[in-house]
C-alpha positions as CSV (number, residue, x, y, z in Angstrom):
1,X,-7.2,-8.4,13.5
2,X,-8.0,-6.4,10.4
3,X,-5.7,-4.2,8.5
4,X,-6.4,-2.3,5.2
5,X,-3.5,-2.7,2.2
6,X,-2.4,0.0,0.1
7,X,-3.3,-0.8,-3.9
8,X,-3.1,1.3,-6.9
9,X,0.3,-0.7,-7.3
10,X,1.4,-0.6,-3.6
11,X,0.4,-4.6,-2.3
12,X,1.9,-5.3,0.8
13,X,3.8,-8.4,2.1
14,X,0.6,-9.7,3.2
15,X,-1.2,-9.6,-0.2
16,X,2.2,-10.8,-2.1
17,X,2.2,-14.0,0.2
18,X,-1.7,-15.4,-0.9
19,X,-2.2,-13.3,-4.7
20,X,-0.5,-16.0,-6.9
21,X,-2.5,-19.1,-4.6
22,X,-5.7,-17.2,-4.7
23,X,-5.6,-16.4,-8.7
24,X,-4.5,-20.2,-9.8
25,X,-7.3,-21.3,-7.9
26,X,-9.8,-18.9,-9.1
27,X,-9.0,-20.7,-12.7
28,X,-6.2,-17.7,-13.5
29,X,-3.6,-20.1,-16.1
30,X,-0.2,-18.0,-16.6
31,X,1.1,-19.9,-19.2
32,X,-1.5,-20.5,-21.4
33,X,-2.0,-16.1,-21.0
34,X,2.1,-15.8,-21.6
35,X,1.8,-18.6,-24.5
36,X,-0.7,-16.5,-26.2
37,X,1.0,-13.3,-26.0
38,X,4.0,-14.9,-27.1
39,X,2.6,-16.4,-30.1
40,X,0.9,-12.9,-31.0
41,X,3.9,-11.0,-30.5
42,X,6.3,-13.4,-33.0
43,X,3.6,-13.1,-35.5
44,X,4.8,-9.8,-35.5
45,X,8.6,-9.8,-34.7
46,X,9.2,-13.6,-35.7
47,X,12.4,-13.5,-33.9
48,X,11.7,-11.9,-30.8
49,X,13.9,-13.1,-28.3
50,X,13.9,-10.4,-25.3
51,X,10.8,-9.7,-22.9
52,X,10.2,-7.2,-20.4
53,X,7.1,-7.8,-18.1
54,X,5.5,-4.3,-16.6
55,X,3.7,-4.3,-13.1
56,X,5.0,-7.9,-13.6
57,X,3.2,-8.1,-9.9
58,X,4.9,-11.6,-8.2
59,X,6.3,-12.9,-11.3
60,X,3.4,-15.4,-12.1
61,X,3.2,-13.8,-15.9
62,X,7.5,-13.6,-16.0
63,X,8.0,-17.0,-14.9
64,X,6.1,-18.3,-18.0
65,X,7.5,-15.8,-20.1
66,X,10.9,-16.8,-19.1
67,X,10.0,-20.2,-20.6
68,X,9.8,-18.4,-24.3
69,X,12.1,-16.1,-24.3
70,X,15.8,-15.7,-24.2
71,X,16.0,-13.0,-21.5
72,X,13.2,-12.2,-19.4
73,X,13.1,-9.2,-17.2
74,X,10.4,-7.3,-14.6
75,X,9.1,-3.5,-13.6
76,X,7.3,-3.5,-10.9
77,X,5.9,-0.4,-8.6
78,X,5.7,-2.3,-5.1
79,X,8.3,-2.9,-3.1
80,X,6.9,-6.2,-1.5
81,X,6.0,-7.5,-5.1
82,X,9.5,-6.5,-6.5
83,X,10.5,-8.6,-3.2
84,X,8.3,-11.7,-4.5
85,X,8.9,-11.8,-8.1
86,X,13.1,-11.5,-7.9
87,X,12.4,-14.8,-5.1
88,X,10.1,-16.4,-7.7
89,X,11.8,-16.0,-11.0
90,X,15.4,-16.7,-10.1
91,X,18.0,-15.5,-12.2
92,X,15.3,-12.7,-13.6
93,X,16.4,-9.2,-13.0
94,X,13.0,-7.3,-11.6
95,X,13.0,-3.5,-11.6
96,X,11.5,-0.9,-9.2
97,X,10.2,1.5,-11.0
98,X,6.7,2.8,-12.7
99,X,4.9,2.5,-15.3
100,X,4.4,6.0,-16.3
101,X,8.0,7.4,-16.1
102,X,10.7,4.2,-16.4
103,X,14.3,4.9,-17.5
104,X,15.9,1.6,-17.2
105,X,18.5,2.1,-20.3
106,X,17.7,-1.1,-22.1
107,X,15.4,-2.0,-24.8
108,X,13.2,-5.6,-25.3
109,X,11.5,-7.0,-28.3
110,X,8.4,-7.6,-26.3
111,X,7.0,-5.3,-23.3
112,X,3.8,-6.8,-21.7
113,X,1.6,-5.5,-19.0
114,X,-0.8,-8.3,-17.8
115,X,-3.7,-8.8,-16.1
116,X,-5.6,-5.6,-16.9
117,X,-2.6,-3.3,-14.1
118,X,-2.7,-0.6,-16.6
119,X,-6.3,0.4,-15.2
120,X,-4.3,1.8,-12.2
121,X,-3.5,4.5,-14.1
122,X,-5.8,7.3,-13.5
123,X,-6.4,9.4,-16.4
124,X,-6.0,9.8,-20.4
125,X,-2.0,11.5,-19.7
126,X,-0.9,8.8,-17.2
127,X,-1.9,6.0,-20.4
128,X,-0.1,7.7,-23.3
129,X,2.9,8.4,-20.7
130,X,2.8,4.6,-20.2
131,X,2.3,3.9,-23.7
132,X,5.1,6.2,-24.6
133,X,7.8,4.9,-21.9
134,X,7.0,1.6,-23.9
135,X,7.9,2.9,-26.9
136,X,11.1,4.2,-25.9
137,X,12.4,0.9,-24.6
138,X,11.2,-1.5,-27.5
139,X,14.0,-2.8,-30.3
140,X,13.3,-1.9,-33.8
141,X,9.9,-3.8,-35.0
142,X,9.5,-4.9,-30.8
143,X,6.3,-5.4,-29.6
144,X,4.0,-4.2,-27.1
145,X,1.0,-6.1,-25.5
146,X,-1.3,-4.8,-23.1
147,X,-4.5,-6.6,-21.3
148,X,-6.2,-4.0,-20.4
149,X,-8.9,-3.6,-17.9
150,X,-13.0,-3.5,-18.5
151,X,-13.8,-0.9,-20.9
152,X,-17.3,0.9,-19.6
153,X,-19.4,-1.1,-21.7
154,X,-18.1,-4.4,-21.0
155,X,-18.0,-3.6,-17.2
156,X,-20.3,-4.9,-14.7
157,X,-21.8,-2.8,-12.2
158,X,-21.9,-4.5,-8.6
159,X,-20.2,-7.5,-9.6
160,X,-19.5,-9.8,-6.9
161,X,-17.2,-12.7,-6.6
162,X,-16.0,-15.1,-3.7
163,X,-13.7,-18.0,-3.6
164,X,-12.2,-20.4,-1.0
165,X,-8.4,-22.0,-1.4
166,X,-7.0,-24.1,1.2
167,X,-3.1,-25.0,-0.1
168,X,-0.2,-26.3,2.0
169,X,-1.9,-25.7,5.5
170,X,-3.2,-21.9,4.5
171,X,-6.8,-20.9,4.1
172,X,-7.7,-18.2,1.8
173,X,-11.2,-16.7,1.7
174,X,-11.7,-13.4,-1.0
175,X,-14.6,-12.0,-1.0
176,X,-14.7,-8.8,-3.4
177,X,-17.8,-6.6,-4.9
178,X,-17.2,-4.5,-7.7
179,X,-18.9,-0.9,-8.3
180,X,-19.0,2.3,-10.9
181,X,-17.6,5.3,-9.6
182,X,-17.0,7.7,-12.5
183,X,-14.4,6.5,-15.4
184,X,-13.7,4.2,-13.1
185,X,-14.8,0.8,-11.0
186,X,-14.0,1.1,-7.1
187,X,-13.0,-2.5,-6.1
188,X,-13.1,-3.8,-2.0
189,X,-11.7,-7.0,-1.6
190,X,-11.8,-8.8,1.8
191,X,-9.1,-11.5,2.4
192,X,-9.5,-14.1,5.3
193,X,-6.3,-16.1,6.2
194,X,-5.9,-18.8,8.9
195,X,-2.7,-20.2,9.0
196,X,-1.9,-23.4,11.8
197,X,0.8,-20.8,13.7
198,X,-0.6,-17.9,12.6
199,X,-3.9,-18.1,13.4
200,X,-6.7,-15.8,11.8
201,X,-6.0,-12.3,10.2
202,X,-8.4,-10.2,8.0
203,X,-7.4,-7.6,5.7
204,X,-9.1,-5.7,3.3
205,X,-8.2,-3.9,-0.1
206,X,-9.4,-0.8,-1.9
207,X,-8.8,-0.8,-5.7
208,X,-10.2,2.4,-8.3
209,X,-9.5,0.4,-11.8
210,X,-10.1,3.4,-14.3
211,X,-12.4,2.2,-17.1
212,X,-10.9,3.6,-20.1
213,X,-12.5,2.9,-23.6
214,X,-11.3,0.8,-25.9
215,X,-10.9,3.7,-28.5
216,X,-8.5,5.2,-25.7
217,X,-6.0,2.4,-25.4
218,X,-6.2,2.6,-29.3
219,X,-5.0,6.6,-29.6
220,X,-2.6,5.7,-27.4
221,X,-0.5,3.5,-29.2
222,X,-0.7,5.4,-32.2
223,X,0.4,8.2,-30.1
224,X,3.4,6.6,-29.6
225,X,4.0,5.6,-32.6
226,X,2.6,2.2,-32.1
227,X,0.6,0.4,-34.5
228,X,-2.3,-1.6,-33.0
229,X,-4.9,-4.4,-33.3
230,X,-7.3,-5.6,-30.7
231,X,-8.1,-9.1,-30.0
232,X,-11.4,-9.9,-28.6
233,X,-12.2,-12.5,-26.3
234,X,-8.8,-13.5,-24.8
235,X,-7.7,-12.4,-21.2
236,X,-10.2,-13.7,-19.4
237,X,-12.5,-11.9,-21.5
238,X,-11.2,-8.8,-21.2
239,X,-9.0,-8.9,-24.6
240,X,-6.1,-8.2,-25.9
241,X,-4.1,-4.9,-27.2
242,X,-1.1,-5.9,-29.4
243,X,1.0,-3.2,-31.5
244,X,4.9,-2.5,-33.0
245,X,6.9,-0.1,-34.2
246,X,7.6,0.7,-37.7
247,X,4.5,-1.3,-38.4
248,X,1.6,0.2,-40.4
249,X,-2.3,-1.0,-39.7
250,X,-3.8,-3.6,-41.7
């Protein structure tokens, strides 16, 4: 049987149950990422104690976060990931909400959004709407940290990856290939899982990642009043965005 998942920040229960097994096999290490980020952020806010994870996804990221901080919490647009990360990260309070337009009433010395989900947003307003909804929730001097997706001249065009995990009696195959469309990459990913009582299912998923420059992300945390430095290298590659408030450039 094959279904197709919703993405763009909508996973279903089928793609919460195998993301976190399929990543950490793929070589994905959440602590080492949330150690990182951690240690960038207290270089800027020494004392930051409070974290707020957004598209916190199954809680991989908050888990490790929850390690190095005093209080810990998660915003997260699917309801079947919201579902995973309050089971995963007990004691964590994990918001529904979005991205772009979160009201939660609170505000954090650190808000991160990991593992390059702010691509889902689709144009220029949805980023500084993001970037400002930040803003508005950070203490004075907090810190915002963003991994950002490829930019378009770091991206490659027809990538293709494929891996094979086989962890407490489930079988994973993901197959995905990786093309241009636009200011954006259009992502399929293919997911074959056999389970003992389960048997064999196939699903697929269909992900546009937009591919904003890195210019961009930068006008959008000065935008919001966000100072901002980019760290090459980190993320997998990809990098790093980290900025405060009430901070000036170096």
């Amino acid at each position: 049987m094959t279904t197709s998942v919703p993405a763009a920040g909508m996973y279903g229960e089928e793609q919460a149950e195998v993301y976190e097994l399929v990543h950490r096999a793929r070589g994905k290490d959440y602590d080492e990422e949330a150690a990182f980020v951690a240690e960038q952020a207290r270089e800027l806010l020494p004392g930051a104690a409070t974290l707020l994870d957004v598209a916190c996804g199954t809680g991989a990221h908050l888990r490790a976060f929850a390690r190095l901080f005093d209080r810990v919490e998660g915003l997260e647009l699917s309801p079947a990931m919201v579902e995973a990360a309050r089971t995963n990260t007990p004691g964590a309070v994990v918001h529904h909400g979005d991205m772009r337009s979160f009201h939660l009433g609170e505000r954090y010395d650190v808000i991160t959004c990991m593992f390059g989900s702010v691509g889902y947003l689709t144009d220029v307003e949805e980023l500084n709407a993001a970037l400002r909804r930040f803003a508005a929730h950070l203490s004075p001097g907090g810190v915002v940290a963003i991994d950002p997706w490829w930019f378009p001249d770091t991206y490659l065009d027809g990538y293709v990856s494929a891996s094979l995990v086989e962890a407490d009696g489930t079988t994973v195959v993901r197959v995905s290939h990786s093309k241009r469309d636009g200011d954006a990459s259009r992502m399929e990913v293919h997911y074959i899982v056999a389970r003992p009582t389960g048997g064999v299912h196939h699903f697929v998923e269909q992900h546009r990642i937009t591919l904003f420059p890195r210019d961009t992300y930068e006008k959008a945390f000065r935008g919001a009043g966000l100072s901002v430095r980019y760290l090459e290298g980190s993320q997998s590659g990809r990098g790093l965005f980290v900025g405060c408030a009430g901070h000036q450039e170096d």
